[in-house]
C-alpha positions in Angstrom: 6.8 -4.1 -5.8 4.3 -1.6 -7.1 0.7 -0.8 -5.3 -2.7 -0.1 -7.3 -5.0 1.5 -5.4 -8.5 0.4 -5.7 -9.7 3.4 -7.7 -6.9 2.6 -10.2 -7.7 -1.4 -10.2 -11.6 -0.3 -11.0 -10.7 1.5 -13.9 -8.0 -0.6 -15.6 -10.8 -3.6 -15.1 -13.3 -1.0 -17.4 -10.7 -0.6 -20.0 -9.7 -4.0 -20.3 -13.5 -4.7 -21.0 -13.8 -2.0 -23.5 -10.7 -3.1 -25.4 -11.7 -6.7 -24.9 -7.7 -7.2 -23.2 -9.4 -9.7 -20.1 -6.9 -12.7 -21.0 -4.1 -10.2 -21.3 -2.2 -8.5 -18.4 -1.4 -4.9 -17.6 2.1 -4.0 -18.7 3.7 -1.4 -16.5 7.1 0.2 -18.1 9.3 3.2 -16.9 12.6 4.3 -18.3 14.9 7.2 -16.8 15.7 10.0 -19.0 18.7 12.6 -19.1 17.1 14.8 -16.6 16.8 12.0 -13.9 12.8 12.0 -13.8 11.2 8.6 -15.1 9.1 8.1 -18.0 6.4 5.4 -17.3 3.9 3.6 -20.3 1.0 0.7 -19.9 -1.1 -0.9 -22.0 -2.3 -4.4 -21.9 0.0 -7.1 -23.0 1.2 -10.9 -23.3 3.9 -11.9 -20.4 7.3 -12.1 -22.4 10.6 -13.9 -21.1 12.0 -11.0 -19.2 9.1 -10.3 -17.3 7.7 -10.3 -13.6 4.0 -10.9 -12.5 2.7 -9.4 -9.5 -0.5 -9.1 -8.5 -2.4 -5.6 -6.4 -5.7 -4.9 -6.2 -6.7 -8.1 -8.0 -4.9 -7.0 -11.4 -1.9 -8.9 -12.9 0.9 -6.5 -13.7 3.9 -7.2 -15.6 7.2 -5.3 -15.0 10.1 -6.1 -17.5 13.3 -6.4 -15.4 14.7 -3.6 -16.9 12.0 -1.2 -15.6 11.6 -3.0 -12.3 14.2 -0.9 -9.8 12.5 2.0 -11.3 8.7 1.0 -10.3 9.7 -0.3 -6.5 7.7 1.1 -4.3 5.6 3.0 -6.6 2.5 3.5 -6.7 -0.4 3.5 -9.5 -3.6 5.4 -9.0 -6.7 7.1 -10.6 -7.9 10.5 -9.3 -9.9 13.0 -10.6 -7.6 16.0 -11.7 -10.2 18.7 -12.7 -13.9 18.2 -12.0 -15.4 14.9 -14.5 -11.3 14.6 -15.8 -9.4 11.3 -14.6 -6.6 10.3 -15.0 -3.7 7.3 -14.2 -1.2 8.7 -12.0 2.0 6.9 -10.4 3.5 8.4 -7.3 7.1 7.5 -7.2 9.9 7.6 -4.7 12.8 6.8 -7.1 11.4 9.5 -9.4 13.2 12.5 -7.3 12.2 15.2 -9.5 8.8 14.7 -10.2 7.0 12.5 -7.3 3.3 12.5 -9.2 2.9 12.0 -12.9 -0.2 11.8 -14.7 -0.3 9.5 -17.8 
């Protein structure tokens, strides 16, 4: 379904410490907008009744199904875009106009 790289995995473990989120899982969401590029959220959640759990890297995501054609194939990742700046980033090939988005 969706890959987290290892750098990614490390860092959503650090912020799930920090905002003390370790019994909740890591919520995934993308919506297409009116320009065809996709629109992706997280944050740490509770599973609801529409949702999928997958597992990468050791972290439990959950996709809603509504979002989960969007995030196949996808992947989630954290790289360093300017010298001490990090950021998430999904690389996406259902995303045709934009294949790398920070968030």
């Amino acid at each position: 379904m969706i890959t987290i790289t290892q750098q990614a995995a490390a860092q959503i473990r650090r912020a799930s410490e920090q905002a003390d989120s370790e019994d909740m899982y890591l919520r995934l969401a993308a919506k297409r907008e009116a320009d065809g590029s996709i629109e992706y959220g997280m944050g740490f959640d509770d599973m609801g009744g529409q949702d999928q759990l997958y597992t990468s890297e050791g972290v439990e995501v959950l996709i809603a199904d509504s979002c989960k054609d969007l995030l196949r194939g996808a992947t989630l990742d954290y790289v360093e875009i300017n010298p001490g700046e990090h950021e998430f980033i999904f690389t996406n090939p259902n995303d045709t106009r934009h294949q790398t988005q920070k968030v």
